[in-house]
N, C-alpha and C positions, 0 to 999 in steps of 0.2 A: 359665322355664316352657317346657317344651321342646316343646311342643307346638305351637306357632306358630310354629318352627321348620321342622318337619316336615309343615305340610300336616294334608289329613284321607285324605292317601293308604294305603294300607294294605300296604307295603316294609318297614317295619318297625313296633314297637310302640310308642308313644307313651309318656310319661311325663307327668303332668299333677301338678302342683300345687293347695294350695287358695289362695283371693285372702280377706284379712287385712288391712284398715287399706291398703290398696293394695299390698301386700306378696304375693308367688308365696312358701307357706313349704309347704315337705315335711316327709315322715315317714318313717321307717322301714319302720314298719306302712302294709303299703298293699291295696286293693281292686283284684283283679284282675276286670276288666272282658272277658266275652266274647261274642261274637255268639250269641244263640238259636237262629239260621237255621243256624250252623258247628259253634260252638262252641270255635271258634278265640279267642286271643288279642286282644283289639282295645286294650288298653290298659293299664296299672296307675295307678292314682289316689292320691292321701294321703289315708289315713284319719285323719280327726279325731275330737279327743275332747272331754271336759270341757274343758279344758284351752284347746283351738282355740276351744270355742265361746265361755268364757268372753271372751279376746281381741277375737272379732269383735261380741260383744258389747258390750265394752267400746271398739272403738273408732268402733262406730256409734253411740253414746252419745255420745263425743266430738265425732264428726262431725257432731251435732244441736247440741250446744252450741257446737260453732264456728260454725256458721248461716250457711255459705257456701252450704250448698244450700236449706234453708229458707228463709232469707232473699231468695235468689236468683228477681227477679221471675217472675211464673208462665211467660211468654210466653220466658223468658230457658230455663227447664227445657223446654219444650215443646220447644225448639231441639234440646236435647244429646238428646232421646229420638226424635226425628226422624234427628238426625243415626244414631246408634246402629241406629233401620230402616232407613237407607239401606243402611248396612255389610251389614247382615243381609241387605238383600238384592241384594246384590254378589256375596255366600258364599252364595247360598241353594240352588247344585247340591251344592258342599262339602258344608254342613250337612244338608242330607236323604242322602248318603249315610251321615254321620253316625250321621246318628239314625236309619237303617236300619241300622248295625252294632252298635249296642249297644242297640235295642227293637225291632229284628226287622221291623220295617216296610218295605213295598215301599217303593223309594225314587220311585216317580209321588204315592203319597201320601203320604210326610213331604213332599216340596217342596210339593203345593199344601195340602195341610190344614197338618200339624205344626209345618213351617218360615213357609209361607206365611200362616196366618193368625196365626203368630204378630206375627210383621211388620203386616199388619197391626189385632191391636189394639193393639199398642204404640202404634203412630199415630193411633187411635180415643184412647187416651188423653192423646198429648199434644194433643190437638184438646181434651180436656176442659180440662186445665192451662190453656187459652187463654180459654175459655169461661166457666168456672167464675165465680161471683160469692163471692169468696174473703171482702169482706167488704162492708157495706151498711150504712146510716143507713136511721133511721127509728123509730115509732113502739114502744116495747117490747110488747113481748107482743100484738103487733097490734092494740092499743087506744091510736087517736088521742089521747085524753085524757092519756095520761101522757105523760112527756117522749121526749125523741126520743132515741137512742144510736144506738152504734155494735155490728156484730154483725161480729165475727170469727170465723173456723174457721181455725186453727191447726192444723199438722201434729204427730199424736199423740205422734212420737217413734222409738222404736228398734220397729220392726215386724219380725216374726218368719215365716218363710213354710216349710212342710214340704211337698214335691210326690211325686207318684208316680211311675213308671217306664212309664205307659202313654201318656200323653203330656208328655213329662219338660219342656217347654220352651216348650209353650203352655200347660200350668197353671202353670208358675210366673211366664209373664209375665203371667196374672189377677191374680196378684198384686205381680209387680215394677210393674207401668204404672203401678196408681192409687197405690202407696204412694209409689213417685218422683216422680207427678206432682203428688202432693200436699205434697210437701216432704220426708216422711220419710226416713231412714235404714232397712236395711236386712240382716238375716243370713236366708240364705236354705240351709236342706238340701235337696238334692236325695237323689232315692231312691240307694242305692247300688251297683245296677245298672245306673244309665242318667245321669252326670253329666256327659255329656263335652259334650253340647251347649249344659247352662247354664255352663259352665266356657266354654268360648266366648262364649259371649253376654257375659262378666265380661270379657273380655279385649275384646271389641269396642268396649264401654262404656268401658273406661278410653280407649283408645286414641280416644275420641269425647269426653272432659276431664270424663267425672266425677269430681268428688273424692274421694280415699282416705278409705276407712272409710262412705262413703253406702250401698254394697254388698260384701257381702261372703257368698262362697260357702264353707261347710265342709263338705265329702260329711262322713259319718258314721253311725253302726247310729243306728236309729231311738229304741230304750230309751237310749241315751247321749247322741246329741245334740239328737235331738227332743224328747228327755225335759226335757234340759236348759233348752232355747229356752222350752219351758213353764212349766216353773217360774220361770224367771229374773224377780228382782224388778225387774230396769230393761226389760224387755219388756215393751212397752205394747199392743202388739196380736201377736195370733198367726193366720195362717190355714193351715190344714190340707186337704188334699185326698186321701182314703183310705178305710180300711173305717170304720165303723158301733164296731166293737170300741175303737181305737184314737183314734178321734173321743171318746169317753167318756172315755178315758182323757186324752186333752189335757186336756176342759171341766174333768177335777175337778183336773187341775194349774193350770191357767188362773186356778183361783176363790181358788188363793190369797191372790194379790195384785188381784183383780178386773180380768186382762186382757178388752180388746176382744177378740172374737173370730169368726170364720168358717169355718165346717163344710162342708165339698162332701161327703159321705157317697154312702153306695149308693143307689141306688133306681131298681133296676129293672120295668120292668111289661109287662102282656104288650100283643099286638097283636091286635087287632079286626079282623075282616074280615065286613061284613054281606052279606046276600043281595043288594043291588043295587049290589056293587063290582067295577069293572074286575078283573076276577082276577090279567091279568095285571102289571099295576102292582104289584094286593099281592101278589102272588109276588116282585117284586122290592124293593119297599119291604121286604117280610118280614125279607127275605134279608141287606139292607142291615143294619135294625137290629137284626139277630141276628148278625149275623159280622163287619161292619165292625170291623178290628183282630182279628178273630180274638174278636169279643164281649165283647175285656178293657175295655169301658168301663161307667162306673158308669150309663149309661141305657140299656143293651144291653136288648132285649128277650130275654123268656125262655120265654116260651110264649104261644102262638097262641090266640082265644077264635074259633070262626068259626062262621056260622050253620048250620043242618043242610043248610037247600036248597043249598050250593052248596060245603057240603063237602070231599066225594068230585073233584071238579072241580079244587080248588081245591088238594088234595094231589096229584093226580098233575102240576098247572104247578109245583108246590114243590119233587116229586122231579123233574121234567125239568130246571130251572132247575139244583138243586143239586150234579146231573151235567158241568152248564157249568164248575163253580168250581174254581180250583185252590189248594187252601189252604195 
C-alpha cells in the first residue's frame, strides 16, 4: 500500500489500494483522484468491481463466522475502537489536509468538524459497546407471570455501508462505529471521489489488531458496486447516505432478500427569521446554514421565510455579511 509510505504530503502522487480480507489488492483500472480547489493530481485509487465486492463480501462473512470479533467481549472491542481514535488523532493535521485535497474543504474545518468529530464519535461509540445491555434475564414479554428467559441481541452479520463525498469520513464512521461496536463485520464503499481518507482510517484500524475481513473498503461506481452490496444475498444490513433518487433504488434492491436498512436522504428546509430576532445572529446563523461546505450538505438550508416588519433590515445585514465571505 504505497501510501503509508509516502505521507499525506503532496511531492508526489499517491497510489492507494483497496483493503480485502486484510489483503492491500490493486487494479489496473483505477480512479484518478483530483483536488476541486486545483484540480491537480492528488492520487490514483483501485477501482473495484463485482468481482472485489463479491470478495469482500465474502470474506466479511467469514470473518463473522470465525467470531473472533463477535465473540470478542464488548469492553475487549471498545478497546481496539478507542485505540483506532487515538491513531486518528495523532494524524489529525495529516488527515484534514487530506480530506481538504480530495473534498475541497478548508483545512480549519475538516481538522475540527470532518476529522475531528470523527474521532470523536468513534469514541461516543465505543463508550456504547461498554454500556450496552447486550443481553438480560427476566420476565418474557414483560409479563411477570410467564417464565423468566434470557434476551440476547446478537450482531446481524455482514453490514453493507455506501457514503458520500461531502463528508467522506464522518458519514462513514455513522456507520463504521455502531456496526463494529456491535460485533458486526463490515464492506464499506466509499464515494469515488473522496476515498483517501476512509482508506486511511482501514490502515489505522488494522495497524490498531483488527482482524482481516471485519472491515473492508472497495472504492467503486456506485451502479456496480453499490448496486452490488444491495442486492447481495449474504448482506444483512445496508446503510446509505445520498440523494432521494438512489436511496429508492437501494430500498427496492434491499427488499429482495429483506435487508435491514438506513436511509440518510435529502432534506432540506428553509430558515425563519421572525420580527423579534436578533437580526444579526440570523444573518449569521443564515449564512452558516446556507453555505457551510459550500451548502453541499443534505440539511443545508435553501431559502429564507422572514417576517415583513423586519425584512428590508434584515437583507441589507445578509448582503453586508455576504460581502465578508470568501467562498
Amino acid at each position: 500500500m504505497d501510501q503509508t509510505a509516502k505521507g499525506v504530503g503532496m511531492d508526489t502522487v499517491r497510489r492507494y489500494s483497496m483493503l480485502v480480507d486484510g489483503a492491500w489488492v490493486d487494479t489496473e483500472d483505477r480512479f484518478e483522484i483530483r483536488s476541486p480547489a486545483t484540480e491537480e493530481l492528488v492520487a490514483s485509487v483501485a477501482k473495484g468491481g463485482i468481482e472485489h465486492a463479491d470478495r469482500a463480501i465474502g470474506a466479511a462473512k467469514a470473518a463473522h463466522a470465525d467470531g473472533r470479533w463477535r465473540r470478542m467481549p464488548p469492553a475487549e472491542r471498545a478497546a481496539v475502537l478507542d485505540a483506532i481514535a487515538d491513531k486518528l488523532t495523532e494524524q489529525i493535521n495529516d488527515l484534514a489536509v487530506l480530506e481538504a485535497l480530495e473534498n475541497g474543504s478548508p483545512v480549519r474545518q475538516a481538522a475540527a468538524f470532518q476529522i475531528g468529530f470523527s474521532v470523536a464519535h468513534l469514541r461516543y461509540f465505543a463508550g456504547l459497546a461498554r454500556s450496552y445491555t447486550f443481553e438480560r434475564t427476566g420476565p418474557l414479554l414483560h409479563v411477570p407471570t410467564l417464565a423468566s428467559g434470557i434476551v440476547r441481541r446478537e450482531p446481524v452479520g455482514v453490514c453493507a455501508a455506501i457514503v458520500p463525498w461531502n463528508f467522506p469520513l464522518l458519514l462513514a464512521m455513522w456507520k463504521i462505529g455502531p456496526a463494529l461496536a456491535a460485533g458486526n463485520t463490515l464492506v464499506i464503499k466509499p464515494d469515488e471521489h473522496t476515498p483517501l481518507t476512509l482508506l486511511e482510517f482501514a490502515r489505522i484500524a488494522q495497524e490498531c489488531g483488527l482482524p482481516p475481513g471485519v472491515l473492508n473498503v472497495v472504492p467503486g461506481e456506485g451502479h456496480v458496486v453499490g448496486a452490488r452490496l444491495a442486492s447481495h444475498p449474504d448482506v444483512r444490513k445496508i446503510a446509505f447516505t445520498g440523494s432521494t433518487a438512489v436511496g429508492r433504488e437501494i430500498m427496492r434492491m434491499a427488499a429482495g432478500n429483506v435487508k435491514r436498512l438506513t436511509l440518510e436522504l435529502g432534506g432540506k428546509g428553509p430558515n425563519i427569521v421572525l420580527d423579534d430576532a436578533d437580526l444579526d445572529v440570523a444573518a449569521d446563523g443564515t449564512l452558516f446554514g446556507c453555505l457551510m461546505n459550500q451548502g453541499q450538505a443534505c440539511e443545508s438550508g435553501t431559502r429564507i421565510i422572514v417576517a415583513d416588519a423586519v425584512h428590508d433590515k434584515f437583507v441589507e445585514r445578509l448582503i453586508e455579511r455576504t460581502r465578508t465571505i470568501s467562498i
